[in-house]
N, C-alpha and C positions, 0 to 999 in steps of 0.2 A: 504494500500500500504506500503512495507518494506522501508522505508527509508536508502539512500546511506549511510548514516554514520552508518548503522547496521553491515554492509560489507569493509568499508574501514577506517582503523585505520587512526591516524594523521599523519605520515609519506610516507604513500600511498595519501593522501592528498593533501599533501605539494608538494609531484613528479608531480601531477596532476595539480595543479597551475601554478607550473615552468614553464613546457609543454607548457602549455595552454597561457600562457606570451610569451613566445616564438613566438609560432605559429600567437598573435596577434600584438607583435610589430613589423613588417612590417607594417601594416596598419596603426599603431601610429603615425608611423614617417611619410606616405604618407600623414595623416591629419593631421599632424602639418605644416607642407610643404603647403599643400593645404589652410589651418588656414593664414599661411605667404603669401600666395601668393593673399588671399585676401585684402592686404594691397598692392596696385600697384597706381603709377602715369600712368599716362597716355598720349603717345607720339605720335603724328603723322610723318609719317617716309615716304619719296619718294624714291623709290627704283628705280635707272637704271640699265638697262643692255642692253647692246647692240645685244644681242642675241634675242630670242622669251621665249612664255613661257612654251614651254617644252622642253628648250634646257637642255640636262644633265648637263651642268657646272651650269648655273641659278640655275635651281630646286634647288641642292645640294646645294649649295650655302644659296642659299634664307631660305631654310628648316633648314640647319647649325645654318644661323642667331637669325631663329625664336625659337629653340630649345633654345639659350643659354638666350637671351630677356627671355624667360618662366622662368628660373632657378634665376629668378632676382624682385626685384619688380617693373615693367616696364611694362603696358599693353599697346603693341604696336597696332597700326593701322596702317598697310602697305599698300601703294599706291605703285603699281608697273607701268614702264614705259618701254617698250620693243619696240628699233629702228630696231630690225627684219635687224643688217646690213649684215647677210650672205645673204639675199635676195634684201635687199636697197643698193645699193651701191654706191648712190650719199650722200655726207657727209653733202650737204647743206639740201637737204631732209631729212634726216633724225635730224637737226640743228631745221628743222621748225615741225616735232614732237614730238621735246623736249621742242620746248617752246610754243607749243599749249596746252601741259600737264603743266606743269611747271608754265604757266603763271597764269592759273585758279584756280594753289592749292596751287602758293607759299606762301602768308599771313597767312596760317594754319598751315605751316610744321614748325616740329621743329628739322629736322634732314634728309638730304640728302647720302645717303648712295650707291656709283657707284662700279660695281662689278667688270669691263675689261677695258682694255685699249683701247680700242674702246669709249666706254661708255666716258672713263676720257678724251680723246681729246675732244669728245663732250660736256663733262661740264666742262673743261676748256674756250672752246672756249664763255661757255654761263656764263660764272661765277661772270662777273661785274654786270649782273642782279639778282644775287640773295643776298640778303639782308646782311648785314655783320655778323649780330646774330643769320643766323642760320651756323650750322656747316657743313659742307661737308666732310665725310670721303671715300677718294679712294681707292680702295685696287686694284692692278693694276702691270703692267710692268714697266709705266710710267717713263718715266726718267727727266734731266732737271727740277730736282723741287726748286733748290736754284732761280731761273728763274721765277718760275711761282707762289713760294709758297705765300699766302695771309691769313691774321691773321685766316679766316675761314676756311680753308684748311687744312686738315689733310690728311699723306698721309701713307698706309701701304703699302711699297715698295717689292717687290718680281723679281727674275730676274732667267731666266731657268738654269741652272746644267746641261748644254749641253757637256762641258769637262769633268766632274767626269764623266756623263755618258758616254762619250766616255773610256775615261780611264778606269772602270769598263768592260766593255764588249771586251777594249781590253785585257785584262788580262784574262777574261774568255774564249776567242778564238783567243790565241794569233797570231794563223797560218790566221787569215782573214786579206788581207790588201786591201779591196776594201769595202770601206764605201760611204752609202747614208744618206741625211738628207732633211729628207721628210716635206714639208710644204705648204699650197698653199700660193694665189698670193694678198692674203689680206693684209690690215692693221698688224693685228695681223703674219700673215703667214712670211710677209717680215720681220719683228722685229726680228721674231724667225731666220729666215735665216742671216741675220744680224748678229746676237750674234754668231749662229755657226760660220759664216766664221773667225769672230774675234776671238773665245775661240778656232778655231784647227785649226788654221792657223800655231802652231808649229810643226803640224803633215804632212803637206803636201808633204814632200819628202820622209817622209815613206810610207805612203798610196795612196792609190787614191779615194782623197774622192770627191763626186759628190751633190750641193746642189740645191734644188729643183727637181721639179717634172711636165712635160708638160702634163698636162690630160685634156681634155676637160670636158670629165664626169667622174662618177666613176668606168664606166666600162673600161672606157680609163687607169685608175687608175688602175684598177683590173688586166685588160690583161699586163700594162708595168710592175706590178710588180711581173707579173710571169713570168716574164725575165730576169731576174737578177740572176747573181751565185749564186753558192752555197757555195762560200767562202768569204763570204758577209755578213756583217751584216748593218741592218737600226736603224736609229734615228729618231722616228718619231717624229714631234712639234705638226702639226696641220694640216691638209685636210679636211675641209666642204663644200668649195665649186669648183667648176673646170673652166677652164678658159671660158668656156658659163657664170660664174659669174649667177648658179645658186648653190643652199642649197644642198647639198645631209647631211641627217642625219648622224653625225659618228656612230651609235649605230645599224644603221645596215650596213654602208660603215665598217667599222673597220673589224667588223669579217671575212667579205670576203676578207679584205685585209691579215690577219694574216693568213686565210686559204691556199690562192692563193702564200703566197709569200716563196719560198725553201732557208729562211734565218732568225735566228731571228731579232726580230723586239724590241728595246726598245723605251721607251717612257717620256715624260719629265711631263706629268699631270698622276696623281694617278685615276681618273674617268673613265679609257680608260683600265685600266688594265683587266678589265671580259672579254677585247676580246680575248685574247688571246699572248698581248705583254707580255716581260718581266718585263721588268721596270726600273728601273733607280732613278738619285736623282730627284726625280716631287714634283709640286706645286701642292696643294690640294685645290674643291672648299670648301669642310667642316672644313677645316683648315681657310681659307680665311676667310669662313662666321663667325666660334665662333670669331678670332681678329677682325674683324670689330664691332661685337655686344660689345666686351669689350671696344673696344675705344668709343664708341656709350657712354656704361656706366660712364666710369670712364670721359667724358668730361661732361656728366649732373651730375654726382655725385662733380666734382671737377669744372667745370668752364673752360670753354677755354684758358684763361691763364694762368691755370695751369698744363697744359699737352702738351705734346709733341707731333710736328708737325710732325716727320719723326720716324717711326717703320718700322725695315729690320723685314721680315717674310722667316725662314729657311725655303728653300727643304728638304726635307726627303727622303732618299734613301727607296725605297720599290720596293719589286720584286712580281713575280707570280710563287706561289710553282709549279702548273701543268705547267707554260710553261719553268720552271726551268727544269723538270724533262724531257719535250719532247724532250729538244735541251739536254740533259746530260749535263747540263752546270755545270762549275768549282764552287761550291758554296765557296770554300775558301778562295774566291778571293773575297767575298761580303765583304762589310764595316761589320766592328762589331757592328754599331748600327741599320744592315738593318732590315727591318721589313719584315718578307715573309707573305703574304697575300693565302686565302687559303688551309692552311692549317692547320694539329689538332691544332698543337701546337698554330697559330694565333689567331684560334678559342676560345681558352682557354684564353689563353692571355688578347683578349680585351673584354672577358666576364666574365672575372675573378668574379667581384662582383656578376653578376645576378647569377652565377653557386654558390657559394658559400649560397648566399640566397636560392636558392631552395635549396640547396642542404641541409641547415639548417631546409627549411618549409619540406621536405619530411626525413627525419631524425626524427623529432620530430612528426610527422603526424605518423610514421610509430611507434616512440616509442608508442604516444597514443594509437593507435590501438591495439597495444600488450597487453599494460596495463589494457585497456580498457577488451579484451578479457580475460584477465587472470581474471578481476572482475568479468566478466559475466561465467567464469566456475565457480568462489566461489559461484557465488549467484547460479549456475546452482546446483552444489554440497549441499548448502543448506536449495534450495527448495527440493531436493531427499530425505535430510535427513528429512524433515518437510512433506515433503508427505507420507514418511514411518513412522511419526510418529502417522498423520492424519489416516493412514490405521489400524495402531494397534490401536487407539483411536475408529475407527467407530469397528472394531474386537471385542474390550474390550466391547464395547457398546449394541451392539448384544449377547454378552456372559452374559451379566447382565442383559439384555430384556428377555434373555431363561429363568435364575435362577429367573427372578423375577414372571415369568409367570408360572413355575415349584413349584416356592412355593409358588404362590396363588391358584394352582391346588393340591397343600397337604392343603393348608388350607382349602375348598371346601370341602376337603372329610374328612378331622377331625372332621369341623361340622354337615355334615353330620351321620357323627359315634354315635358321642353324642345328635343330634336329636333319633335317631334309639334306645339308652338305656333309655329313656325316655316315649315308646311306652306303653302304657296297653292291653291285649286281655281279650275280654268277650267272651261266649261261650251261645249260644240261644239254647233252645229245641225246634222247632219252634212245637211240637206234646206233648208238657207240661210232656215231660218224662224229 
């Protein structure tokens, strides 16, 4: 067998190495990571939410958490607790399945962690029962926390951008002055309508803005809001459930809402935007979840009295490129740090890194290949030549088999020459003449 180093000099080599480093340090660094990540403490962690467990805010949320926990040395053990309050709607019931969970796993947990504001009245109201050493982080609407806070208590504050978002959408359709702000009749629904009345309460003599929304169901929902002008734009907060004080899913209510309704529609939560809203400054739940995971970290890496009780978590302005484009809306008028969701440009954007990695493993995949093929015509080129040499060698070989056989056929007959002058003849009378 022709050995590689017959065909490839030292600098063709060395390219080949490079390459080949290249192509495997991704995986280096995925097993040093993986190397680290086998060094983990290990946490047991109760999770509330007041929603269920395929509510889209939860999921996102939850999965948020559990993704940044991964990126840490921290192997969590999540217990989740779901008081289902779009369908429960007694506070006390849902009070007595929090502390039928709660009560059997609190001696284990090392960390309480509430996603909504639903959720945090709830473990508020339950919170002289749990123990002082373990920590509690809410992330939440919550307010009144100088009032409520306790040495275990941490709280990461957030509150809706109900006014930029107005402000933003009236600058985009400056001719609309008939404004809805859409919410239901929940916990959560009323808070939201609350803050609106309070944050555009200086707009009322310009506009006519109308808050809340009487729907029984979601079709009740569906049919009123295909009655509304068309010089009009909505502010959506939140509608999951109708005043029957039954669930309708928003991830299939939502779309038929944006479809049915001849106005756009923004919205104050970034999770709600694939339906079809535009969007606005919104709270994010995978925004929620990495803060919460970090305060989770930095109070077992630091100690509870060494961290702080109260974190504002910023809205983020973010819009929808296709529902930008449907309403022609004013993009000039977006904040300079909005994010449009989307589109190429987004696309690119927040996959800057993974793009850049492939784009480095196929770059160098694609150099190999080249290199590679350009080796395999040398060696292609000089097996041709080694077989063309092999051809005249058996040629030459055959030609020296003829002449050898040629001149052992003159030798044969030289001997024979000189047997033959060797000969005597005698001559018999057989008749004695």
């Amino acid at each position: 067998m022709i050995g590689l180093n017959v065909f490839f000099d030292k600098k063709k080599q060395m390219i080949l190495c490079k390459l080949l480093l290249i192509l495997l340090s991704p995986l280096v660094v995925l097993g040093c990571k993986s190397e680290k990540n086998n060094v983990s403490y290990e946490k047991n962690i109760v999770f509330v939410s007041s929603y269920n467990d395929n509510h889209s805010w939860t999921a996102h949320l939850r999965e948020s958490m559990k993704k940044e926990f991964n990126h840490n040395a921290y192997q969590i053990h999540l217990f989740n607790v779901y008081l289902n309050s779009k369908s429960i709607n007694s506070f006390y019931e849902r009070k007595k399945i929090l502390h039928a969970h709660l009560s059997s796993i609190i001696n284990s947990t090392d960390m309480i962690i509430v996603s909504d504001l639903e959720a945090a009245y709830q473990i508020m109201e339950y919170k002289d029962s749990i123990p002082n050493h373990i920590p509690v982080v809410i992330v939440s609407e919550l307010e009144q926390v100088d009032t409520t806070m306790t040495d275990n208590i941490f709280y990461l504050h957030f509150s809706p951008d109900i006014e930029k978002t107005f402000r933003t959408a009236q600058k985009m359709f400056p001719n609309f002055k008939n404004v809805y702000v859409w919410s239901d009749k929940t916990t959560t629904g009323e808070y939201y309508l609350d803050q609106a009345r309070s944050q555009l309460k200086p707009y009322q003599n310009e506009y006519t803005i109308e808050y809340g929304i009487d729907a029984m169901t979601d079709k009740d929902f569906i049919t009123k809001s295909s009655q509304i002008s068309s010089n009009s734009f909505v502010i959506l907060c939140t509608w999951q459930q109708g005043d029957d004080k039954k669930y309708y899913d928003p991830i299939l209510t939502y779309p038929k809402i944006a479809k049915a309704t001849d106005a756009p529609i923004f919205a104050v939560i970034d999770n709600v935007l694939q339906c079809g809203f535009l969007g606005g400054y919104t709270n994010s739940p995978y925004q929620n979840g990495k803060q919460a995971a970090k305060k989770a970290i930095e109070i077992w890496d630091n100690g509870m009295k060494n961290v702080s009780h109260f974190q504002n978590i910023t809205n983020v302005p973010i819009y929808n490129d296709k529902a930008l484009r449907h309403w022609h809306a004013n993009r000039k008028v977006l904040p300079e740090d909005a994010h449009i969701i989307y589109s190429w440009k987004s696309v690119v954007k927040d996959n800057m890194l993974w793009i850049v990695i492939i784009g480095c493993i196929i770059l160098a995949s694609v150099s190999v290949m080249l290199l590679l093929l350009r080796f395999r015509r040398a060696i292609m080129r000089k097996n041709a030549v080694l077989h063309k040499y092999v051809e005249q060698r058996n040629a030459l070989m055959k030609k020296l088999e003829k002449q050898y056989e040629e001149l052992n056929a003159l030798k044969n007959n030289q001997e024979m020459a000189l047997d033959i002058e060797g000969v005597s003849i005698w001559w018999y009378d057989v008749y004695g003449q």
